[in-house]
C-alpha positions in Angstrom: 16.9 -19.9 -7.5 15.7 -18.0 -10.2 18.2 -16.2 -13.5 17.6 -13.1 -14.5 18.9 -11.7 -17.6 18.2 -7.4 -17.3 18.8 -5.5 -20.2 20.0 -1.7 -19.9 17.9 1.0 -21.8 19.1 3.8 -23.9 22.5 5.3 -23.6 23.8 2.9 -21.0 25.3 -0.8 -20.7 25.4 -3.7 -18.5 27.1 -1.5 -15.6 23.7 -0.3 -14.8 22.6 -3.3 -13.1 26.0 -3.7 -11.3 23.8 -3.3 -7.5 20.7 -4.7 -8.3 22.5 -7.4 -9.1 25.0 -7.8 -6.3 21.5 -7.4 -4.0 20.2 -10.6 -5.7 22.8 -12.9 -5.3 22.5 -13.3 -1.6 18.9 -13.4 -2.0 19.6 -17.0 -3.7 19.0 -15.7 -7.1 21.5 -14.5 -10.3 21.3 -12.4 -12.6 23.1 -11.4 -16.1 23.7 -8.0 -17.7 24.2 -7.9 -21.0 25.7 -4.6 -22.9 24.5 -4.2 -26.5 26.6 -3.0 -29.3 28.6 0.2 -29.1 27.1 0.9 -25.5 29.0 0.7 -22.1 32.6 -1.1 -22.6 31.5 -1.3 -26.2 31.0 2.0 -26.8 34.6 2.3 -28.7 32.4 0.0 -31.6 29.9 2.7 -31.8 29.0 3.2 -35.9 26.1 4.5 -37.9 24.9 0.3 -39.2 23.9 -0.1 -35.6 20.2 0.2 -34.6 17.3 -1.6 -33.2 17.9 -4.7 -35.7 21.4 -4.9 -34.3 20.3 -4.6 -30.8 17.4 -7.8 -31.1 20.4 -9.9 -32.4 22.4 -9.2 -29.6 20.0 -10.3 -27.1 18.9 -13.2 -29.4 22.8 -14.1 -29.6 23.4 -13.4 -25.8 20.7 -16.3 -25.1 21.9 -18.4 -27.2 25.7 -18.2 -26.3 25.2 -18.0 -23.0 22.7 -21.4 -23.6 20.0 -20.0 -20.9 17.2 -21.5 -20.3 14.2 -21.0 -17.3 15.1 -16.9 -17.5 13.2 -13.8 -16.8 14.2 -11.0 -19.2 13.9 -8.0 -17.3 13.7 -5.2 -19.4 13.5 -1.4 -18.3 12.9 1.5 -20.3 14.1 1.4 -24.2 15.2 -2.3 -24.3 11.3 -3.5 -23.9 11.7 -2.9 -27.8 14.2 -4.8 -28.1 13.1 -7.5 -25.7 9.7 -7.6 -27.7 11.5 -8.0 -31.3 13.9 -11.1 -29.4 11.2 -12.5 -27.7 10.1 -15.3 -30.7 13.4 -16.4 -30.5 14.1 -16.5 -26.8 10.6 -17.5 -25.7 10.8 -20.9 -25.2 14.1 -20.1 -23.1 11.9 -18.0 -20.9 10.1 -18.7 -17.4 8.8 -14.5 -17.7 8.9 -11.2 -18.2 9.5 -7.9 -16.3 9.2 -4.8 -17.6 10.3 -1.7 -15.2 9.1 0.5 -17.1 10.1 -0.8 -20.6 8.8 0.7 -24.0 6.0 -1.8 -25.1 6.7 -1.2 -29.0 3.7 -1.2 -31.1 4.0 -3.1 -34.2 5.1 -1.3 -37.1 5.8 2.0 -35.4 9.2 3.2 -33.8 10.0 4.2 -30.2 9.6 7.8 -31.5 6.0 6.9 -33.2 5.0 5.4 -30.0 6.6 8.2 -28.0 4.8 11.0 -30.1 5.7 15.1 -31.0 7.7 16.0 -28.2 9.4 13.1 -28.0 10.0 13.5 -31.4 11.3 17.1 -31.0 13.7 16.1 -27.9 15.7 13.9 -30.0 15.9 16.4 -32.8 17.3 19.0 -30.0 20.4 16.2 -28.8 21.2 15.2 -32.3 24.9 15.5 -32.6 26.7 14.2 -36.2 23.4 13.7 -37.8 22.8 10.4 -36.2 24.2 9.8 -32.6 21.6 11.5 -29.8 23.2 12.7 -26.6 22.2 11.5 -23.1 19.5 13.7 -21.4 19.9 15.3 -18.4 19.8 13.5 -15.0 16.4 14.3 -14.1 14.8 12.9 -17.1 16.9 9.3 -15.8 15.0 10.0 -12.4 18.9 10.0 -11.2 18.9 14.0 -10.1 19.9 14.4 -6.5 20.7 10.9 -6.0 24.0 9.6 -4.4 25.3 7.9 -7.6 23.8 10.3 -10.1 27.4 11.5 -11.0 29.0 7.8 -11.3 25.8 7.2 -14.0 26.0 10.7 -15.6 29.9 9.9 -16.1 28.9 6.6 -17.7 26.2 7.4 -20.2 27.4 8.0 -24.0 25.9 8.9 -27.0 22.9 6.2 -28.3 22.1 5.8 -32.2 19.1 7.7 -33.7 18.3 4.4 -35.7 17.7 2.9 -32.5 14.8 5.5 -31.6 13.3 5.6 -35.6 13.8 2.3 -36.6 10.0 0.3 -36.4 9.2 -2.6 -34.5 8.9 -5.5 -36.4 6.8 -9.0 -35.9 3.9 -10.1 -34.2 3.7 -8.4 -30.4 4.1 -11.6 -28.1 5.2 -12.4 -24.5 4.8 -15.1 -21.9 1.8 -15.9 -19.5 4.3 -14.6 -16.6 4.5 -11.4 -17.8 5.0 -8.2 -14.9 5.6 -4.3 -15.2 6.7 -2.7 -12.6 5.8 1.2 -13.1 8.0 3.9 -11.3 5.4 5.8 -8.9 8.0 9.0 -8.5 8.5 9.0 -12.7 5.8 11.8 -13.9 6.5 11.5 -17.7 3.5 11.0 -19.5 4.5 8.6 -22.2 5.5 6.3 -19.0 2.1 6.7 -17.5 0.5 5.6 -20.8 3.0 2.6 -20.8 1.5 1.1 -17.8 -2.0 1.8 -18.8 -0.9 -0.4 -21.9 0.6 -3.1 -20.1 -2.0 -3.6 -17.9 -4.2 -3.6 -20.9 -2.4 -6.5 -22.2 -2.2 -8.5 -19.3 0.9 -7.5 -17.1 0.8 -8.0 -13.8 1.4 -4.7 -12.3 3.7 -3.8 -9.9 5.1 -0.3 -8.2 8.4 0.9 -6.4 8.8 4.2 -5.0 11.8 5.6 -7.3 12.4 7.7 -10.9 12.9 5.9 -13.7 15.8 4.3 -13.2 15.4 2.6 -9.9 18.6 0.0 -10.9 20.7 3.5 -9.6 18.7 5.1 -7.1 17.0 1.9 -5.4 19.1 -0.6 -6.3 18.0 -3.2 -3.4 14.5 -2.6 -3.8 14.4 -3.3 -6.9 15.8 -6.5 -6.1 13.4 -7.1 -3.9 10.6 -6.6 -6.2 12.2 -8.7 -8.8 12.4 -11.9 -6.2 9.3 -11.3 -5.4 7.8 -11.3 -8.5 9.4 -14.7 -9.6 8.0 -15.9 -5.8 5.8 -18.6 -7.5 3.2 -17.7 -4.6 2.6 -14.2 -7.0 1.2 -16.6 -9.7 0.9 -15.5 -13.5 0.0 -12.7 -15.7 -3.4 -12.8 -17.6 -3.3 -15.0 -20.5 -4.2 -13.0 -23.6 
């Protein structure tokens, strides 16, 4: 049996993970879902201190509360920042990583650095209150169309802007087992570039046929990647 802790990206909570993990447990495997600070059944706690500092001592806390040991953090989409400023603390609580298509942060610069101009200009356009940034539309969660796409557009709130501009802090580490699994129906360019850089670093690369949020759309296949990733027959990442 393997545990799985899966952190939510940007705008969301713990709820997203709701049928992936349901689809694991039978599988012989559990998994956790953490919500971070004024996100999900939090979001009534949302306030201007919170940002990506807050969010690494949440997960730092979560591990060490919970007491978990022998985990794989899976991380999609914003929280790979997070998971890479937690992961000197967690890592010797860790058996791996996934990434599904989690921001690899590089040190020093922000999700917005690392995401570039447009990026840049798209948070600018879903500012609201000089400091909260409003969901984006479903297509850019890779949700359009899909049969849950209005249960997760009715869940999604407002995010902090500290949590896109705040920089990455720390020396860039993560275990030998470390996997991406890149979204093969997700065109967005700064998500391309991310698995070009994890496999640059020594991921293990994996693909699933889904948008970027394949925890809504392809909940049970993404389960089934997951267990088979932690399959020790898959072996380990390059060691950098």
């Amino acid at each position: 049996m393997a545990t799985f802790v899966c952190v939510h990206g940007a705008f969301q909570g713990g709820w997203v993970w709701k049928r992936t993990a349901e689809a694991l447990f039978p599988m012989g495997h559990r998994a956790y879902a953490p919500t971070l600070s004024g996100c999900g059944f939090h979001r009534h706690t949302m306030d201007k201190g919170l940002g990506l500092e807050a969010y690494v001592r949440d997960l730092t806390q979560f591990f060490e509360m919970e007491d978990l040991a022998d985990v794989y953090l899976v991380a999609h989409s914003y929280s790979g920042i997070v998971g890479a400023g937690a992961m000197a603390a967690i890592m010797g609580r860790l058996s791996g990583t996934i990434y599904v298509e989690g921001i690899i942060p590089q040190p020093g610069k922000s999700f917005a650095g690392v995401g570039g101009e447009p990026f840049q200009a798209m948070l600018q356009s879903k500012l609201t209150d000089g400091w909260l940034v409003s969901p984006w539309e479903a297509g850019m969660f890779g949700v359009a169309g899909a049969p849950d796409e209005a249960w997760f557009m009715a869940r999604v709130a407002p995010f902090p802007m500290a949590a896109f501009t705040d920089a990455a802090v720390g020396e860039l580490v993560f275990p030998v087992k470390r996997h991406y699994v890149r979204c093969a129906k997700n065109p967005n360019p700064m998500f391309v570039a991310m698995a070009d850089r994890a496999k640059f670093l020594g991921f293990a690369m994996h693909s699933i046929d889904s948008g970027h949020c394949p925890q809504i759309t392809v909940p049970v296949e993404l389960a089934r990647v997951l267990a088979t990733i932690v399959d020790k027959k898959n072996g380990e990442a390059k060691a950098q």
